[in-house]
Each structure stands twice: as C-alpha cells, then as structure tokens.
C-alpha positions in Angstrom: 3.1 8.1 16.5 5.7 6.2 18.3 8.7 8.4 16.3 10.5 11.7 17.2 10.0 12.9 13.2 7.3 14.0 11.1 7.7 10.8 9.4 4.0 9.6 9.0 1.4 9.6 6.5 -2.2 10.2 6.8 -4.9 10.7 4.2 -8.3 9.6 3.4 -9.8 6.3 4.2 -12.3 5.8 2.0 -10.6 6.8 -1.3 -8.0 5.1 -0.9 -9.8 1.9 0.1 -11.9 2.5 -2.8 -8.8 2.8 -4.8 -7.4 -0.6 -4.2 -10.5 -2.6 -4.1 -10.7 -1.1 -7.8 -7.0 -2.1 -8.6 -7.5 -5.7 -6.8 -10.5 -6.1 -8.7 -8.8 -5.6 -12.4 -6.0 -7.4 -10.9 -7.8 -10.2 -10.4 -9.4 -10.1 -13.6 -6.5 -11.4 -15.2 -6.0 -14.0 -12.4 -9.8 -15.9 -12.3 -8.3 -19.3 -10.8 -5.5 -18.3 -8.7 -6.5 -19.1 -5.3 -3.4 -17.3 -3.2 -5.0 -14.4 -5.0 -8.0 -14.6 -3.8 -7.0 -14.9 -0.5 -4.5 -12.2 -0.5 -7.7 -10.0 -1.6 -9.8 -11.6 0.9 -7.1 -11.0 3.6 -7.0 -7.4 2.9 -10.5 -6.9 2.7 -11.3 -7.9 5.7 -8.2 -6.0 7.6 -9.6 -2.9 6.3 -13.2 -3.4 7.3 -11.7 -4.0 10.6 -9.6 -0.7 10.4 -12.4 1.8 8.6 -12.0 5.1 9.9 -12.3 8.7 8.8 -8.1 8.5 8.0 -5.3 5.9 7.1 -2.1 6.1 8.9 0.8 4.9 7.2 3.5 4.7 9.7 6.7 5.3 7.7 9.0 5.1 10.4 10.4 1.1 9.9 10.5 1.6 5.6 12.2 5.2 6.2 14.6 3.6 8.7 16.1 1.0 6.2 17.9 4.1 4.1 20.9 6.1 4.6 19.4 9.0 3.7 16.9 11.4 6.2 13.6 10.3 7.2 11.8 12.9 6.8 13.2 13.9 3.6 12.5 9.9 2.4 8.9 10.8 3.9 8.4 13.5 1.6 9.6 12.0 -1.0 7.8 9.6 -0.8 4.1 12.2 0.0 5.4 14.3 -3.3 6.5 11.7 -5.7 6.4 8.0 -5.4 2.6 8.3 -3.6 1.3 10.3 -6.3 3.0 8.3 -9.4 1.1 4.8 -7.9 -1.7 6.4 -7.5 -1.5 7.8 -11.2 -0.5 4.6 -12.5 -3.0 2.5 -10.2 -5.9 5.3 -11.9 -5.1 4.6 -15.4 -4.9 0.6 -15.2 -8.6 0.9 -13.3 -9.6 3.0 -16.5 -8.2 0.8 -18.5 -4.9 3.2 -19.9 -2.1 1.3 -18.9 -2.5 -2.3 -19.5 1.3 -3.1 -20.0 1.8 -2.0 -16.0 -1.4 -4.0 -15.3 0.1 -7.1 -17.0 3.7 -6.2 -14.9 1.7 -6.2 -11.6 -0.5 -8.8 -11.9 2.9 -10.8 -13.1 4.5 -10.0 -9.3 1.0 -9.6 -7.5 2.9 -11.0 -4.4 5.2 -7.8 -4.4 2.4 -5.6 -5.0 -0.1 -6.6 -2.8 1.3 -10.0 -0.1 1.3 -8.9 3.5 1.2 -9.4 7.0 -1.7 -7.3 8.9 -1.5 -6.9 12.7 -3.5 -5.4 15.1 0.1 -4.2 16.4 2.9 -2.8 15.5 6.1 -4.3 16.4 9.4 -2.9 15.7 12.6 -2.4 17.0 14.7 0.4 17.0 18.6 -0.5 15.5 20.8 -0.8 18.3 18.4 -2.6 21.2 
C-alpha cells in the first residue's frame, strides 16, 4: 500500500487465523508452564480480534527490502514457495505428522511466534 511494487500479500483471514491458533495451541502443548508463552499467545490473540476482516495484508515491503535481490521476485518467492512449505509443515504438526519440526519450533518459539503489533506501520525508506 505505501510501495511502488506489487510487493504485498493478501489472503484469507479466517484460515489463516484458524491456522495459527491451531499451531499456538500444539505449541503450547508442549510448553504448559511457560508464562512468556502464554502471553505471546495472548498478545496475538487479541491483535487479531482487533484486526478480523474478510483479508490479511502482509506488507512485504520492509522484509523484501533487507535483500539484494528484486522485491517482487523475493515476493513471489516467497507466495510460491516458502508460504506454501510453512503452511505444509504448520498442517502436519496440527495433525500430528511432524513432531520433530514441532519439537524444533517449540525449542525457538520466540523466533517463530515473538513480535511487536502496532496499529501502524512505521518504516523508513534507506537513504532518508
């Protein structure tokens, strides 16, 4: 929205929200007393009550940035591959099919799942 390229992301709100409450909840499973767990979940529950709409828009633009390589190429990359493989992997740890990735994300639930949420977002572009 706030970029010259067709560097954002949109898709379905309400599967997707479904999709990581499910993967917080088995997460959590194997994390009953952690209480920076329980917050995190907590925290990103209530962001995305406050956000429910009829899409998601992940706005690319600051990750894609980072890279030396073309934005919108990293974008769909990103929609073809690395989306789709998360979301596949993320599937089969709900069902119970990959517990060894489970037990790796669980192990580094801050990398997975620790974040900031704003009403607003704030970025500046390289060079100002």
């Amino acid at each position: 929205m706030i970029w010259n390229r067709r560097i954002g992301i949109a898709a379905d709100f309400a599967g997707g929200a479904t999709l990581l409450g499910d993967l917080l909840r088995v997460v959590g499973q194997g994390l009953p007393d952690d209480p920076e767990f329980a917050e995190c979940v907590a925290r990103t529950t209530a962001h995305l009550d406050k956000q429910r709409d009829t899409y998601f828009v992940l706005e690319t633009g600051e990750m894609v940035s980072l890279g030396d390589e073309d934005p919108e190429e990293a974008v769909r990359y990103l929609v073809a591959h690395d989306i789709p493989d998360a979301v596949a992997r993320a599937e089969a740890a709900i069902a119970g099919a990959d517990d060894a990735w489970l037990a790796s994300v669980r192990a580094d639930w801050q990398n997975h799942f620790a974040s900031f949420y704003s009403d607003a977002l704030y970025f500046s572009f390289p060079g100002e």
